[in-house]
C-alpha positions in Angstrom: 28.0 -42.2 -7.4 29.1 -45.9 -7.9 27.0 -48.5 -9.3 26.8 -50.2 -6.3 25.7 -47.3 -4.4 22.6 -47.5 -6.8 22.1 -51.0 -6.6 22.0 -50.9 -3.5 19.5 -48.5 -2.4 17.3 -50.7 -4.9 18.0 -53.7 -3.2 17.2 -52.5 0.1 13.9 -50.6 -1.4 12.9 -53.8 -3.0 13.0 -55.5 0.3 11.1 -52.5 2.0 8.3 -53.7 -0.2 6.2 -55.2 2.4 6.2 -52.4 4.9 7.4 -49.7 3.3 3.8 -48.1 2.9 2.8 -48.8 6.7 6.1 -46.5 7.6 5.9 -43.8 5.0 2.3 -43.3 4.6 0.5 -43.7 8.3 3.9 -41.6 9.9 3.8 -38.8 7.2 0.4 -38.6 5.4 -0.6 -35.1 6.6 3.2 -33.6 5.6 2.6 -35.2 2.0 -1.0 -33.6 1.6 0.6 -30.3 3.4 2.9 -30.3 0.9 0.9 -30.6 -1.9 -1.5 -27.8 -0.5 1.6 -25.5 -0.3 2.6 -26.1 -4.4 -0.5 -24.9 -5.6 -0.2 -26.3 -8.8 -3.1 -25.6 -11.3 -4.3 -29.2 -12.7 -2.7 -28.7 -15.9 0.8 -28.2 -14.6 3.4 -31.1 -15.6 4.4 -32.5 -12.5 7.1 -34.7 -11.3 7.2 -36.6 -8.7 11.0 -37.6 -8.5 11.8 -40.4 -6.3 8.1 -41.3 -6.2 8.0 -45.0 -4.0 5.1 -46.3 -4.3 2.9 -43.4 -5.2 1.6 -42.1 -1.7 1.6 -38.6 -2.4 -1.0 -39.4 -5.8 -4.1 -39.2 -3.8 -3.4 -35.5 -3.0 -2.8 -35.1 -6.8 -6.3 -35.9 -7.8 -7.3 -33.5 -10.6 -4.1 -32.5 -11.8 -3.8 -34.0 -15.5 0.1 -33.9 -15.8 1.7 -36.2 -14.0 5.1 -38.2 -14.2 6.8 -40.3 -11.6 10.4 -42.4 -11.4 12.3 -44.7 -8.7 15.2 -46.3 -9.2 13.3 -49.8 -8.1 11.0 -51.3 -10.1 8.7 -52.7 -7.6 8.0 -49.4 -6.3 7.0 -48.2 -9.5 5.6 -51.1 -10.2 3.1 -50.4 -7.0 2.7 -46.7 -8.3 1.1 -48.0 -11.4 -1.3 -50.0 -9.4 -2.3 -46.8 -7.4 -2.4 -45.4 -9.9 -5.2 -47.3 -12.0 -7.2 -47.9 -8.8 -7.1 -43.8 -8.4 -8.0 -43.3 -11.9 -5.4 -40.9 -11.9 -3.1 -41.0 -15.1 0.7 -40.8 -14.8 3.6 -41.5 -16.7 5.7 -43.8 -14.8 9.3 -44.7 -15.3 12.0 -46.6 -13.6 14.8 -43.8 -13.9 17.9 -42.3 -11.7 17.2 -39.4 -10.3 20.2 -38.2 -10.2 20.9 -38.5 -14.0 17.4 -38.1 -15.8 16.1 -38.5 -18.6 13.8 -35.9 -19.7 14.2 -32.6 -21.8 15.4 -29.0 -20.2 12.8 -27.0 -18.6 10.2 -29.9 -18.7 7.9 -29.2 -16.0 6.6 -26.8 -14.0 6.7 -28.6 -11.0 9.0 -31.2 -9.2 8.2 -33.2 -5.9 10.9 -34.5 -4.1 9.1 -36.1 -0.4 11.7 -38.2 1.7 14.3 -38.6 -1.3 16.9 -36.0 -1.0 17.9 -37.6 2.7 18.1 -40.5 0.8 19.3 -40.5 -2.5 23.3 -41.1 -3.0 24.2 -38.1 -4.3 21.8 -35.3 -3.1 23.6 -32.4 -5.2 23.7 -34.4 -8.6 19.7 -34.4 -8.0 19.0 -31.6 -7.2 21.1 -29.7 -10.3 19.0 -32.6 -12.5 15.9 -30.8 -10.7 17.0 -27.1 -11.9 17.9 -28.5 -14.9 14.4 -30.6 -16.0 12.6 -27.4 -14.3 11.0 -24.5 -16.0 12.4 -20.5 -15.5 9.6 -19.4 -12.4 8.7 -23.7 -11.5 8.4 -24.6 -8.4 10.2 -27.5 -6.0 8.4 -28.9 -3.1 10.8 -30.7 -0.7 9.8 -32.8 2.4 12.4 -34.5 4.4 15.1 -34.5 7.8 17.5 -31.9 7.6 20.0 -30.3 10.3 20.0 -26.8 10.5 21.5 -24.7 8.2 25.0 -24.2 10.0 24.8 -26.6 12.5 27.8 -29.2 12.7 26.3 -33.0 13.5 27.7 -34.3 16.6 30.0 -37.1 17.2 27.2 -39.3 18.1 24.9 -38.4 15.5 28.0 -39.1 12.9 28.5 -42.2 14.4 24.3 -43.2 14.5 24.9 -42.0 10.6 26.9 -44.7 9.7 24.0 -47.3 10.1 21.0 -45.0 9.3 22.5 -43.9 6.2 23.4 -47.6 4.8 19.9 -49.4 6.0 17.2 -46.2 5.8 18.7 -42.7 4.7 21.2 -40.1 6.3 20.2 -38.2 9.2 23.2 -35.3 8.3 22.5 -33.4 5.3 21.6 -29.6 5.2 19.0 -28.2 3.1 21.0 -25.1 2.2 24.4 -26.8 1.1 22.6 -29.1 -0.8 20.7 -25.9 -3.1 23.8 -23.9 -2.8 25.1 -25.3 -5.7 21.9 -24.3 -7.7 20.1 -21.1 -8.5 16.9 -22.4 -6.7 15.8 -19.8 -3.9 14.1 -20.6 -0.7 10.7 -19.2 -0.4 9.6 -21.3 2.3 10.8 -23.8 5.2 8.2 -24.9 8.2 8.7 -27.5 10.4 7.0 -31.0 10.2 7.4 -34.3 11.8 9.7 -34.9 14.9 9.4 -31.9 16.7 10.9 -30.1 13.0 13.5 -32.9 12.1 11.7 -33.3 8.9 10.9 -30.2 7.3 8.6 -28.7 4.3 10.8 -26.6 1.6 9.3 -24.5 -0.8 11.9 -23.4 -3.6 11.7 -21.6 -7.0 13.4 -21.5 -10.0 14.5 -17.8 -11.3 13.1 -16.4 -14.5 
């Protein structure tokens, strides 16, 4: 995607600041901590929390030993690192694009992707950096909107796209296109917030 996509989405995340835990933690707490019951990871598992804000989803990480979150803005991970500290938890922040990463193949046994893929320019780029950066058997933990598998969006809901998707994140994209052009399998997909707009998506990487 274009530079200015990114910068962009940084921008506008920047000036989320204020609020931006108010919104994303009181609305969606319980499908953070759900998801994290549902990965199962053991506490010595690295984790990465990709697309990490401002660190919400740490408190639900207590114990594990093996952690490393990005953003693309600073001032979220600046705020992550604060959490962080206060938590006592220690992670391995880094401002980073998630869609072009910097870490080694097969570098962690878990990756956490909670209300970025919906978000995120290019959704496919990410997610084929998430197989890659993932070890054979790892697990991916997704929470975020999705249509249904199949379903077309509707005239209106391209239309209400064009202003969700520049000021908060698109309301149109499909879980299964987006891992179609990956090897990650489905294990698992409930429904969480808005009556199952947003859902919780277990996948898994082959051996």
């Amino acid at each position: 995607m274009s530079l200015n996509t990114n910068t962009w989405n940084r921008l506008r995340y920047t000036l989320y600041l204020p609020i931006y835990d108010f919104v994303a933690d009181r609305i969606f707490r319980k499908y953070r901590k759900r998801s994290v019951q549902l990965l199962g990871a053991k506490p010595e598992d690295a984790i990465l929390i990709l697309g990490a804000g401002t660190g919400l989803d740490l408190p639900y990480l207590q114990g594990c030993t093996n952690l490393t979150a990005n953003d693309i803005t600073p001032g979220m991970i600046f705020k992550l690192k604060q959490r962080a500290e206060k938590l006592q938890i220690p992670v391995d922040a880094k401002v980073m694009n998630g869609q072009k990463m910097t870490f080694a193949d097969a570098a962690f046994d878990a990756v956490m992707l909670h209300l970025i893929l919906a978000v995120i320019p290019d959704p496919v780029a990410c997610i084929k950096e998430v197989e890659r950066v993932l070890k054979p058997g790892g697990t991916v933990m997704v929470f975020d909107k999705f249509l249904p598998d199949g379903q077309k969006p509707s005239a209106l809901r391209r239309l209400l796209n064009q202003v969700a998707s520049t000021l908060f994140s698109d309301i149109n994209r499909s879980m299964g296109s987006i891992i179609s052009h990956t090897s990650l399998q489905q294990e698992l997909n409930e429904p969480a917030a808005l009556g199952g707009a947003f859902r919780i998506v277990r996948l898994r990487k082959p051996f």
